[in-house]
C-alpha positions as CSV (number, residue, x, y, z in Angstrom):
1,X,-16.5,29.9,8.1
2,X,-17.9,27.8,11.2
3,X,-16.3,25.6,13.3
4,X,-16.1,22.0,12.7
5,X,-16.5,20.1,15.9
6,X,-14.1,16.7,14.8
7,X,-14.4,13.1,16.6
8,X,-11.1,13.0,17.1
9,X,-7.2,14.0,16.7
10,X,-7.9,16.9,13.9
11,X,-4.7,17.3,13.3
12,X,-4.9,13.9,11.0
13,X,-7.8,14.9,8.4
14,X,-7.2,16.7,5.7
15,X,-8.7,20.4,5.2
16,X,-11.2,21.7,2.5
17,X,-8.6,22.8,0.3
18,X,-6.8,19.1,0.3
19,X,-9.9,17.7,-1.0
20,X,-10.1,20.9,-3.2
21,X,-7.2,20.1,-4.8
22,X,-8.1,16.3,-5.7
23,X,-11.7,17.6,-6.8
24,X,-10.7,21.2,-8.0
25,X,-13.6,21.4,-10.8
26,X,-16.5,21.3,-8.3
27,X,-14.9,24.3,-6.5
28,X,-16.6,26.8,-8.6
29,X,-18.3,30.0,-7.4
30,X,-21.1,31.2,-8.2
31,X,-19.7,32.9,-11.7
32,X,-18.3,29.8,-12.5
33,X,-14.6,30.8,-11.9
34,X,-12.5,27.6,-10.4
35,X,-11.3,28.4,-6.7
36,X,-9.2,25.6,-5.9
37,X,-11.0,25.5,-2.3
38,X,-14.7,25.3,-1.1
39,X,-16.1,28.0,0.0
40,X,-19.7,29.4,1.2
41,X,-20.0,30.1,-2.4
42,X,-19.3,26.6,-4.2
43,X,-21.5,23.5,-4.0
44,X,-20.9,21.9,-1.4
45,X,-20.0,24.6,0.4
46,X,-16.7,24.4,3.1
47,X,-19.2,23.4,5.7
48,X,-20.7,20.6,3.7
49,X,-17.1,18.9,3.0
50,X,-15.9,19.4,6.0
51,X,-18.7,17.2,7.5
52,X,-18.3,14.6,5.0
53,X,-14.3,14.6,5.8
54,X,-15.4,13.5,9.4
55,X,-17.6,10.9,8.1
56,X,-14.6,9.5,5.3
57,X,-12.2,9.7,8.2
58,X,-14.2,7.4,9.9
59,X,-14.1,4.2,8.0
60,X,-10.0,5.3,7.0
61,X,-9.0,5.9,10.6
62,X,-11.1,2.6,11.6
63,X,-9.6,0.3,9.5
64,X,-5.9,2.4,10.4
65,X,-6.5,3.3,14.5
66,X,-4.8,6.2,15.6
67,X,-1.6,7.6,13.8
68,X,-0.6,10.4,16.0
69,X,1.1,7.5,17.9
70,X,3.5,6.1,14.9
71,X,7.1,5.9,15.7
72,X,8.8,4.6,12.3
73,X,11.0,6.6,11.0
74,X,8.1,6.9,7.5
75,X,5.5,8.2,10.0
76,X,5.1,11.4,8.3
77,X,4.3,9.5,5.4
78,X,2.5,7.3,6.4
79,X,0.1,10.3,8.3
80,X,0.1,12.0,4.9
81,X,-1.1,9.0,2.9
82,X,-4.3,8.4,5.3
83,X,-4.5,12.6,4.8
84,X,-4.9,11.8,0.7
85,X,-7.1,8.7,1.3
86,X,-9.8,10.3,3.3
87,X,-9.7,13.6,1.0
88,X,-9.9,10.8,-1.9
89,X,-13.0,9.3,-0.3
90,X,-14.3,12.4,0.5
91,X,-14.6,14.1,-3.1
92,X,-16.5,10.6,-4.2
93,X,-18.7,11.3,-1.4
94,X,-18.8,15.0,-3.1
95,X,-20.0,13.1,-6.3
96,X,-22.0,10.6,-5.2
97,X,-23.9,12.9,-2.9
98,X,-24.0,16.2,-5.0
99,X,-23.6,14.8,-8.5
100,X,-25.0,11.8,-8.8
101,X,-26.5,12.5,-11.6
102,X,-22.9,13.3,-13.2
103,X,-22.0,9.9,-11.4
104,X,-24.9,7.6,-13.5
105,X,-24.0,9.6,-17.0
106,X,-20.3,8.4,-16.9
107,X,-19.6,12.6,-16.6
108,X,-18.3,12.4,-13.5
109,X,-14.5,11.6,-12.1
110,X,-16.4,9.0,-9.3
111,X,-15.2,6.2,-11.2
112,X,-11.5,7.0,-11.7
113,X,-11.4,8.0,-8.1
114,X,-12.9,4.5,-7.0
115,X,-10.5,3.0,-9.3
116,X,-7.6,4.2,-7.7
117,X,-8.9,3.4,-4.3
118,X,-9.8,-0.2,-5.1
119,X,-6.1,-0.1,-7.0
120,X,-4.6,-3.4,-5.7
121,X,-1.2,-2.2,-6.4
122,X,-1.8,1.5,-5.5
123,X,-4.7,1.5,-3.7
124,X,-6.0,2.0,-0.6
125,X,-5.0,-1.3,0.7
126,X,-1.8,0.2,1.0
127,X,-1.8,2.4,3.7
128,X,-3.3,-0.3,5.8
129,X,0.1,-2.4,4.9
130,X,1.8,0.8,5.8
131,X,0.6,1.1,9.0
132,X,0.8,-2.3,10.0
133,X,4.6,-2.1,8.8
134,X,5.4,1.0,10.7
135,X,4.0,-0.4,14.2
136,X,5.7,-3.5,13.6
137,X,8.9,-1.7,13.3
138,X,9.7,-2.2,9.5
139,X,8.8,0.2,7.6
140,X,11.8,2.6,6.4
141,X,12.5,5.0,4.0
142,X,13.9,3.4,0.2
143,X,17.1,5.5,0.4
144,X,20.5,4.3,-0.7
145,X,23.3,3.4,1.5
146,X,25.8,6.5,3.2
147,X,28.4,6.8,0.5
148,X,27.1,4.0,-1.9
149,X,24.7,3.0,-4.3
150,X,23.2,0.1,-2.3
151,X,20.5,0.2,-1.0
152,X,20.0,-0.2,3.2
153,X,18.8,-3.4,4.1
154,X,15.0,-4.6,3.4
155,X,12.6,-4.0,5.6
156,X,11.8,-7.9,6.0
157,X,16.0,-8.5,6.7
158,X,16.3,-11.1,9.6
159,X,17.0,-9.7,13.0
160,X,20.2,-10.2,14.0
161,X,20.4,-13.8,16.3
162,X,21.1,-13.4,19.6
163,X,19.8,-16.0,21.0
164,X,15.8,-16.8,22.0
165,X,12.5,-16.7,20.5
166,X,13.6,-15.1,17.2
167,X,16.5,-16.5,14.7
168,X,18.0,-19.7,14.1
169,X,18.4,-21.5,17.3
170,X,15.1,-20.3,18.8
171,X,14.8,-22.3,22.2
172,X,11.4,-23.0,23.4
């Protein structure tokens, strides 16, 4: 194993063995035998992933900025769900790039992957509302009320009015 020199805040991409286990049948050794993680034995090999993490990262944390500065109370979440997206890019970088072949045959999982990126209930799109919601202040967790089967107020609630720029007697 060699080091990985990342762009930034490492703690925020996901390792080999996440995108291993979204791509698990392209981490096969050299005997064939499924690893679950790359290795210098598998095509691409660990070093070869972990560069194209970096570059799938890129376009994820761009469109996302930092996330080692969230302070909603869904900030592990919402850290974990970039985590999945950029391990989701990278294995169809991993086809695309190693399989394309595969890719143009219709043998390859490169389109279900896109499909669930492009998703516009599921997809990708939504860790970009997430983010947005979370610095904003209005993302929480969908848990029901202490003691009672209602749920805690939305996320999109009204402040309470006290007066100001915000509520029902704003004053300009």
């Amino acid at each position: 194993m060699s080091t990985v020199s990342w762009p930034a805040f490492p703690d925020d991409y996901p390792t080999v063995e996440d995108v291993g286990a979204i791509l698990r049948a392209r981490t096969q050794d050299d005997h064939d035998d499924e690893l679950g993680l790359f290795t210098d034995d598998t095509r691409p090999t660990e070093d070869e992933v972990n560069k194209l993490i970096q570059q799938a990262g890129l376009p994820v944390y761009t469109a996302t900025g930092r996330l080692d500065d969230l302070t909603c109370t869904m900030k592990d979440q919402v850290q974990g769900s970039a985590k999945y997206w950029i391990s989701l890019l990278t294995a169809m970088l991993i086809e695309l790039s190693y399989f394309p072949e595969q890719v143009r045959s219709d043998r390859s999982a490169y389109v279900y992957y896109k499909e669930m990126w492009d998703d516009e209930t599921t997809g990708f799109t939504t860790l970009i509302d997430a983010v947005k919601e979370c610095r904003a202040g209005e993302l929480e967790p969908d848990v029901p009320g202490e003691g009672t089967d209602t749920p805690p107020d939305p996320s999109w609630a009204f402040p309470e009015d006290i007066g100001g720029m915000v509520g029902w007697q704003t004053r300009f």
